[in-house]
C-alpha angles and dihedrals in degrees: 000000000000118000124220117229090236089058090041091089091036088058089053098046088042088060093046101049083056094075099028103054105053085054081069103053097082094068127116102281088234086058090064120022086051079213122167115043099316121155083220087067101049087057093039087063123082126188088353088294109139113230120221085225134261097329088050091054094048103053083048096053091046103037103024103128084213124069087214092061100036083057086049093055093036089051098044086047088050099050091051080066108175089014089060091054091108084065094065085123103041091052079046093065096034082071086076095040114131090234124089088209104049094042075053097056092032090059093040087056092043101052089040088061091042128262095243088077093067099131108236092231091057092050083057102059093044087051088050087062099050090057112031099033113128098213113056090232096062085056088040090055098037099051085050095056084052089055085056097053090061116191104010082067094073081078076075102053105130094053089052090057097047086047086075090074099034104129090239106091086210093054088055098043086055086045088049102051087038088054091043097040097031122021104023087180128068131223101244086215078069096053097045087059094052084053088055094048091055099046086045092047118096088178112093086207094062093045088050083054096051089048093044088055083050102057090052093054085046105172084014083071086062089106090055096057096115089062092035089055083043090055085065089089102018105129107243107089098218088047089050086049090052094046094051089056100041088054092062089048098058088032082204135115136163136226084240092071105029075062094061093049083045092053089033085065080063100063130116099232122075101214084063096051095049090050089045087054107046076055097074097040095065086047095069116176092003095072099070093115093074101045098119090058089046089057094052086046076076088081116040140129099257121057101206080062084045098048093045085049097060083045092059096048098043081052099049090035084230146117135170101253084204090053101043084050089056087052084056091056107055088044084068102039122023113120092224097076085202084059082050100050095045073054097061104033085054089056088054089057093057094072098191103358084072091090110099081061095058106109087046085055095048087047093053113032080090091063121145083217106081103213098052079054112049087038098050088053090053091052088048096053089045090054087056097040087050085051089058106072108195112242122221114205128213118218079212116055110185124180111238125200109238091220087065123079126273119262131227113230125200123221125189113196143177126210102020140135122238119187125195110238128183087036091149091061117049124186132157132272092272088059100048093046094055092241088118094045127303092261091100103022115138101236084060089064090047096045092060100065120050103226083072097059122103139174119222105212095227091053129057123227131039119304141173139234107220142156141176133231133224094260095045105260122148122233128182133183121246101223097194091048095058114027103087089062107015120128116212146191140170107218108162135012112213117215115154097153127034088196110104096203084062091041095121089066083079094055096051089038084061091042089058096048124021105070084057101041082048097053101046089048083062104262129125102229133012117204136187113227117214138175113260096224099053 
């Protein structure tokens, strides 16, 4: 038998007073028939009705077919205040009554006995409303009842959470204010099941509402970062903007989905691709793992994917040497000479990381075709030029012993050329300068791409002149750029710590400090110079 959504609430208190009233029954016969002259019995009449006692009130306010006599009974019940106390479940399910006038009494008397007396028994049911209810104003009313219950609703936890993504604007804006007042924490089990609502949605407007939810759990999304790293090339645009900054909330991914970017990359149809590969971009460092399919990206149909794809390998300073030798290859032997050409132009743009391509080079720089020619010549300077790594000198050479920690030292230069790097993950000064963890710390970025890369004359080994900004950018110094005109000088050696396995305090020490000492000495740029391989 079908059952109407008025009597939907009824059926619920129903089963609950049978277990509550006959709890009552044991008390003194005075306590509940408010018999003799009592001013509890006078309150406790309406309309010159006689009421059987508490017991009596409260099957009336939960099972009464009429509003009018369910308020009667609510009413009398409230105005008994601490003698009422017995009726917590029964005010607890008149949160979710049809009637205005009764939720109203049944909150009052609730909160006069004190919430925390809410029966567990009766939140859930409540909670079961909120959730399984067929009209959206029955889990309207009933989430905000659970707002109104306060902290026994944090029994209720996981149904809040998945309130954020209930279809009925009013049910997420209670879920929202509960998660925000009350719990201030998610069930991951929660979580996990917004993240398989979005990977099981086709319907952009339900995935707008999972990531919606996740932008208000913020770090608490943290379960679902596998789908959150996926959203970077879904196909909705405002799902795409949430996920980006989502991404940089949980500061978390998985090899699972840079995999599907990096399929995705595969796919036959362009506008995929394109999503697949700004992706990855955003991604920044984390991407690595794709890097071989990023590399053949090089050379794909589309240019925009082509073009995304350079942006990504200048970025990560890598290439797949199996992958850029396959490049060569099709600049040699592709029957479309135009394929042949972009060959051989994209290996122009690798500098260094040409070089698996090199004998291909050699073999075509004779071409009858002038610009595989002219364009394998250029890929073969740039090979060489990546092979020659610029020295800086010190007027002051001073033998260090290798068990002691590194020092910072701090360069001031004039006409040089500084690039951002890391532009795609921004983070804060604390973040750049290594004092929040080395993940993001600026050398790192330097360390990835060659022209970077310098030798200090007292220190063997390949090192980097780096600094931060304020505002946590990343600048390094491109050393072939601006070695054939750079003026340089060492004006301070940072050592705060001799511990090595603190080593990384003297280069945020220099960080904090060099740009600025070098400034106000009259130069244009500081730098802290650091070995690649710490």
């Amino acid at each position: 038998m079908a059952v109407t959504p008025s009597a939907f609430s009824g059926l619920l208190l129903t089963a609950f007073l049978a277990a509550v009233v006959p709890m009552c029954q044991g008390l003194r016969e005075e306590k509940m028939s408010f018999a003799d002259n009592s001013d509890t019995q006078k309150s406790a009449q309406e309309g010159g009705e006689e009421t059987a006692g508490v017991p009596e009130l409260m099957r009336q306010a939960a099972q009464a077919q009429y509003a009018s006599d369910r308020l009667r009974a609510m009413k009398s019940l409230y105005d008994l205040g601490s003698m009422a106390e017995s009726a917590a479940g029964v005010f607890t399910m008149g949160l979710i009554d049809s009637d205005a006038e009764v939720r109203r009494y049944a909150y009052a008397g609730l909160k006069g006995i004190g919430r925390d007396k809410a029966p567990s028994d009766a939140v859930g049911s409540v909670s079961r409303v909120a959730k399984n209810a067929q009209y959206s104003s029955d889990r309207a009313r009933a989430m905000y009842a659970l707002l109104q219950i306060g902290d026994r609703s944090k029994q209720a936890a996981e149904i809040v959470v998945l309130g954020l993504i209930d279809s009925d604007h009013d049910v997420r804006d209670y879920a929202k204010r509960i998660y925000k007042d009350i719990l201030n924490s998610a069930p991951e089990s929660a979580v996990r099941h917004i993240a398989d609502t979005y990977r099981r949605s086709q319907y952009a407007s339900t995935r707008n509402l999972c990531f919606a939810a996740f932008m208000i759990l913020e770090q608490d999304a943290k379960p679902a970062a596998e789908e959150i790293t996926m959203a970077l090339s879904d196909s909705d645009d405002s799902v795409r903007t949430m996920a980006r900054r989502m991404l940089g909330v949980v500061r978390a991914t998985s090899s699972a989905a840079i995999n599907f970017h990096a399929k995705s990359l595969r796919d036959q149809y362009a506008s995929t691709r394109t999503r697949a590969i700004n992706a990855l971009l955003w991604l920044g460092s984390a991407a690595e793992p794709a890097t071989a399919d990023i590399t053949s990206a090089l050379m794909d149909d589309d240019a925009e994917v082509r073009r995304i794809a350079m942006k990504i390998v200048k970025y990560l300073g890598k290439v797949d040497s199996q992958r850029v030798a396959k490049i060569g290859h099709v600049m040699v032997s592709h029957q479309s000479t135009n394929t042949r050409v972009l060959a051989a132009w994209t290996l122009t743009q690798l500098g260094g990381a040409a070089k698996p391509a090199q004998n291909d080079l050699i073999n075509t720089m004779s071409s009858a075709n002038s610009d595989l020619a002219r364009y394998s010549r250029a890929a073969l300077k740039n090979i060489q030029d990546a092979e020659r790594v610029p020295k800086i000198t010190e007027e002051r050479q001073i033998a260090k012993d290798p068990s002691k920690a590194e020092d910072a030292e701090c360069f001031c230069f004039n006409k040089m050329d500084y690039d951002e790097e890391a532009e795609y993950q921004k983070v804060g000064f604390a973040q750049c300068a290594g004092m929040a963890g080395t993940e993001y710390r600026c050398d790192k970025h330097c360390n990835r791409k060659d022209k970077y890369h310098v030798t200090l004359s007292s220190e063997s080994g390949t090192q980097t002149v780096s600094y931060c900004q304020d505002d946590g950018d990343c600048q390094c110094l491109d050393a072939r750029e601006s070695s054939s005109a750079w003026e340089y000088k060492l004006i301070h050696t940072f050592q705060i710590t001799q511990d090595k396995r603190l080593q990384g305090m003297n280069l945020g020490e220099c960080y904090s400090k060099c740009n600025k000492m070098c400034k106000n000495a009259g130069w244009t740029k500081g730098g802290c110079v650091w070995p690649k391989d710490d």
